[in-house]
N, C-alpha and C positions, 0 to 999 in steps of 0.2 A: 504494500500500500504506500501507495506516496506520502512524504513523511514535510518535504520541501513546501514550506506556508507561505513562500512568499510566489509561487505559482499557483496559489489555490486562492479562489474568489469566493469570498461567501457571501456576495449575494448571488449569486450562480445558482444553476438549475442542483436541487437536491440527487446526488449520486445516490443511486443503489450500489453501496457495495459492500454491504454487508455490514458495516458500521452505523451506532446512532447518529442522527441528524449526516449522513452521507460524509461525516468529517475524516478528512486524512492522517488518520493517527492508528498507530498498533500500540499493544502491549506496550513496545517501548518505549516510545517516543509521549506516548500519555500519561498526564499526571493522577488523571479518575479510571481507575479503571471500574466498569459496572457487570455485576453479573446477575444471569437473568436464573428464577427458581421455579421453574415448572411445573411445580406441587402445590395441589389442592387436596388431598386426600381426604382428609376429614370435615371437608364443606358441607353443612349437616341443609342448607338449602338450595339456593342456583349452583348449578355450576360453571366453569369454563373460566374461570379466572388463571387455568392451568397456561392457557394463551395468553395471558396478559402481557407476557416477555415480546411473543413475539410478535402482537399486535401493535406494543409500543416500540418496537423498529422499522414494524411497516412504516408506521403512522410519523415516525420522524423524521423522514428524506422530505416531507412537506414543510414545515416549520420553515420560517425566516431564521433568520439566527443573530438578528439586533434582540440586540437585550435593554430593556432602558434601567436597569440596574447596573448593567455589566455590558458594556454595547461591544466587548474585543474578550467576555468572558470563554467562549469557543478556541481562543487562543491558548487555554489552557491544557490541550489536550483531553480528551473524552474519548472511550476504548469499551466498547463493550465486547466483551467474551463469549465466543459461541455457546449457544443455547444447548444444555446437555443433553441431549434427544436420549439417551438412558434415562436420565430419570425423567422423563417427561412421560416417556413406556412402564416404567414402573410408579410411575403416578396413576397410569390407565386402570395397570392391575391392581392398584391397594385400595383404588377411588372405588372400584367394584366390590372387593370385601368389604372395606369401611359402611357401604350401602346398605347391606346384609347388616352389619350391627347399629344402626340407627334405625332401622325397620324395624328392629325388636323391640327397639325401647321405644318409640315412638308407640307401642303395640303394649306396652307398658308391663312387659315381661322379660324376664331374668336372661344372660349372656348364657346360665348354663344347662335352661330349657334344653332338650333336645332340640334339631342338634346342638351341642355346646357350640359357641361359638366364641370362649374365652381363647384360643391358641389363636385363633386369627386375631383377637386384639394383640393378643401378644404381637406379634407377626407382623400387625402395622406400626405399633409401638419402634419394634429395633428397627424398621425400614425409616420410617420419622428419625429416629436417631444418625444413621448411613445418611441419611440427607443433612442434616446438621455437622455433621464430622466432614463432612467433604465440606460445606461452605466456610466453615473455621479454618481448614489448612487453607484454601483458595484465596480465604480474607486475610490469616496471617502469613501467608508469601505475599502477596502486595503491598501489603503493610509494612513487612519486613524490607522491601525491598524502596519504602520509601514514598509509595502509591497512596493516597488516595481512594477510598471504596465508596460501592453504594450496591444496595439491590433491589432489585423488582422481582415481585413475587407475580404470578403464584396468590394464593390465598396469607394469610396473616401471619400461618405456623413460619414461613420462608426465613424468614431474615434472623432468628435464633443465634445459627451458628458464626453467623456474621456480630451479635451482640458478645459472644461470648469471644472473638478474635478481639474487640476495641476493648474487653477488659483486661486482657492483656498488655496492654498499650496504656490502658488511663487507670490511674486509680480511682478515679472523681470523678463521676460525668453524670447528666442528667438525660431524659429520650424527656423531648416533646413528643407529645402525641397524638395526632389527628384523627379522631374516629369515633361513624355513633356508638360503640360499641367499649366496655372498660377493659374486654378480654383478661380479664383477673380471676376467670375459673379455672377450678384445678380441676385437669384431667377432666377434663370436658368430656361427656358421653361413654367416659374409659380413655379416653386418646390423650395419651401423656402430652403428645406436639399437637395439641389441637390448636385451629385455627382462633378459637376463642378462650385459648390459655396463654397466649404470647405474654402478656404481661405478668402474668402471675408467674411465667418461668426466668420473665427479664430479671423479675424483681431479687433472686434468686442469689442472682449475681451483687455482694455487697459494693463494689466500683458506681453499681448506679445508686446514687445519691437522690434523685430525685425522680420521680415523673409525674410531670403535668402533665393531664391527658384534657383535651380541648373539643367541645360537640358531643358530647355521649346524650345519650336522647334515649338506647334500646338495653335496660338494663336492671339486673334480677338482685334480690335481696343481701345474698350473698355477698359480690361483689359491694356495694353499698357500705356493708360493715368493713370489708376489706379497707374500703377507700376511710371511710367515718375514726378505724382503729388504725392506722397506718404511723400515727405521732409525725402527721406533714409530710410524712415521706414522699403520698400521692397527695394529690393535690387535682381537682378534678372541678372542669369548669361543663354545668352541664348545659348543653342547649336551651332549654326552656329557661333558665336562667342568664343567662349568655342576653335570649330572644326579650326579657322582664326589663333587664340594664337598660339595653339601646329601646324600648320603647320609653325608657324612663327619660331617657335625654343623654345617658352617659353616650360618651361618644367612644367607635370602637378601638379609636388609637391609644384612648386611656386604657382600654380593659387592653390591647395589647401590652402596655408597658405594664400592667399591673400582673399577667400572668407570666411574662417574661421575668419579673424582678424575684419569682420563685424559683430560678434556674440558677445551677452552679456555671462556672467558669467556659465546662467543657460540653456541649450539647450534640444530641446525634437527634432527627427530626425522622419520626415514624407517622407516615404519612397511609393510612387507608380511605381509599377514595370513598368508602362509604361514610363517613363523616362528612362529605358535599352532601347539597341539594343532590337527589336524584336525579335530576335534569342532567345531571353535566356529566355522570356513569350509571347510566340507568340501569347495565348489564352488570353489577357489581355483581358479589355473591350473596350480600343480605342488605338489599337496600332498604332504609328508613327514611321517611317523609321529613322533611327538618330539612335541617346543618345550615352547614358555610356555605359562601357562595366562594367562587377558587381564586377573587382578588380580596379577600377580606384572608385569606392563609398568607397569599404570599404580603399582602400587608405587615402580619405577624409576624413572617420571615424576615421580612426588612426589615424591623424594630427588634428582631434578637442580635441581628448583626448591626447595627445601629447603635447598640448596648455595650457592645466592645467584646460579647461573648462570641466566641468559636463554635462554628458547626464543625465537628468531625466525622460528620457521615448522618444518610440517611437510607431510609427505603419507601422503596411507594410497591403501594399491596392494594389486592384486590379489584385489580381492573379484569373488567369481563372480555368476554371476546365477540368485540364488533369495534368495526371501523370507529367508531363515535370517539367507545371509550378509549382508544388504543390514543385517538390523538389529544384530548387531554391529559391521558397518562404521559403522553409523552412531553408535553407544553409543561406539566408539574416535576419531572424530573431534570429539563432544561434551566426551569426557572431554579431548584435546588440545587443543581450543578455549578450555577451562577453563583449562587450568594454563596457558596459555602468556599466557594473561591477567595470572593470577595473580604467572607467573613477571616482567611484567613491571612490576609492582606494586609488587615488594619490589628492595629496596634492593641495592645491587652486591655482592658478598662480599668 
């Protein structure tokens, strides 16, 4: 791939060439490198979020690539990594067990009903695991090697082994958190990697220090005490609440700076598009009626990096598979790409 930036035009017609936004960068020559996670296994409603990787490549040879953040932010090199078509195949087959054991509970009878179907949890369990241990070594060799990371899921379980690579690296960091959802169940359905456990397994990891989770709107008793007994640790703005402020007159560049000012030094930004309006990923996996609208995030975003705090990484999860969502997904991980450049540009606060 041509590596030579001063013969590449970017306002030019978007290359297909296998790279995001068509830019002329490999492995090496890139500061970000981005890897795409295939896996939806334990999506207990819509599916096809398994596509979300590749729909956000289709969808980003369109994109302009002025940034009014970051208008030469593409300068930075951006590298995504082939799509692992393995586990994309063994996402097919564990998506088909996992179905089998949400039909029983849904059925509101026991895993070891005849037939048992506890060894297949098992089964998805270490397969969930094998997909986290492969993104932890893929994150700490880039890491290692001085890179920049991010990832697009895939459903929510994705980006795990990639949390547990940045705590190796930070001792202190916080995840903002973009999503209707608090994902703070344990072992959701039996599924230890489940898509709606993400948080409860980040939290796991003593390096994060905080997470503010931003939009939650779809959310069960449980989780609630999680967040109510946590001693600050989460920190949780919910939508209806969010939606009470700004009808009250608070304006929302205060509540940004006021959720921001709950963030440590070091920030990584967990981005699920179903924390948008509907409208803007309708094919999510669990969409909820609410949220943000996708310039009131990147608002937020500009006001963390604005703050003098560092983004060191992010993910964007849960885009479904259709042209719509693929090219949003893709505008929200350009616009992250940008600031977390930017963010780390400027000076310490």
């Amino acid at each position: 791939m041509m590596t030579n930036l001063q013969d590449y035009n970017p306002s030019g017609v978007g290359e297909i060439n296998g790279n995001l936004f068509g830019l002329p960068f490999n492995y090496e020559s890139a500061n970000l490198i981005v890897f795409g996670v295939p896996w939806e296994v334990t999506v207990s409603y819509g599916a096809g979020t398994a596509n979300g990787p590749q729909k956000i490549l289709d969808a980003s040879t369109q994109l302009d690539l002025f940034d009014f953040d970051h208008p030469d932010g593409w300068k930075q090199g951006i590298f995504m990594v082939e799509i692992p078509q393995e586990i994309l195949e063994n996402n097919n087959y564990y998506r088909n067990l996992a179905a089998k054991i949400i039909e029983r509970l849904e059925q509101g009878k026991s895993l070891t009903d005849t037939p048992d179907l506890t060894p297949i949890l098992t089964e998805i369990n270490q397969a969930g695991q094998q997909v986290n241990q492969w993104l932890f070594e893929q994150c700490q060799e880039a890491i290692n090697h001085g890179k920049r990371v991010a990832v697009v899921g895939g459903d929510h379980s994705s980006p795990l082994g990639y949390y547990q690579a940045l705590a190796t690296k930070y001792s202190n960091f916080g995840i903002l958190h973009i999503d209707a959802h608090a994902d703070l169940r344990n072992a959701y359905e039996g599924f230890e990697f489940s898509h709606a456990s993400i948080m409860f397994n980040a939290m796991k990891l003593p390096q994060v220090s905080k997470l503010v989770q931003v939009g939650l709107r779809d959310i069960c008793h449980d989780e609630v005490q999680i967040i109510d007994h946590s001693h600050r640790r989460i920190i949780a703005y919910y939508d209806p609440m969010i939606k009470r402020k700004l009808y009250s007159g608070k304006t929302w560049m205060e509540l940004c700076r006021e959720i921001i000012g709950h963030l440590p030094e070091y920030v990584h930004i967990s981005f699920d598009v179903d924390g948008l309006d509907p409208k803007l990923c309708p094919n999510t996996g669990t969409p909820v009626p609410g949220g943000l609208e996708l310039e009131q995030t990147f608002c937020l975003f500009r006001e963390l990096v604005n703050s003098g705090r560092k983004i060191i990484g992010f993910d964007v999860c849960e885009v479904g598979d259709a042209e719509w969502d693929g090219n949003v997904g893709a505008r929200i991980v350009y616009k992250l790409a940008n600031l977390m450049d930017l963010s780390q540009q400027r000076p310490t606060a």
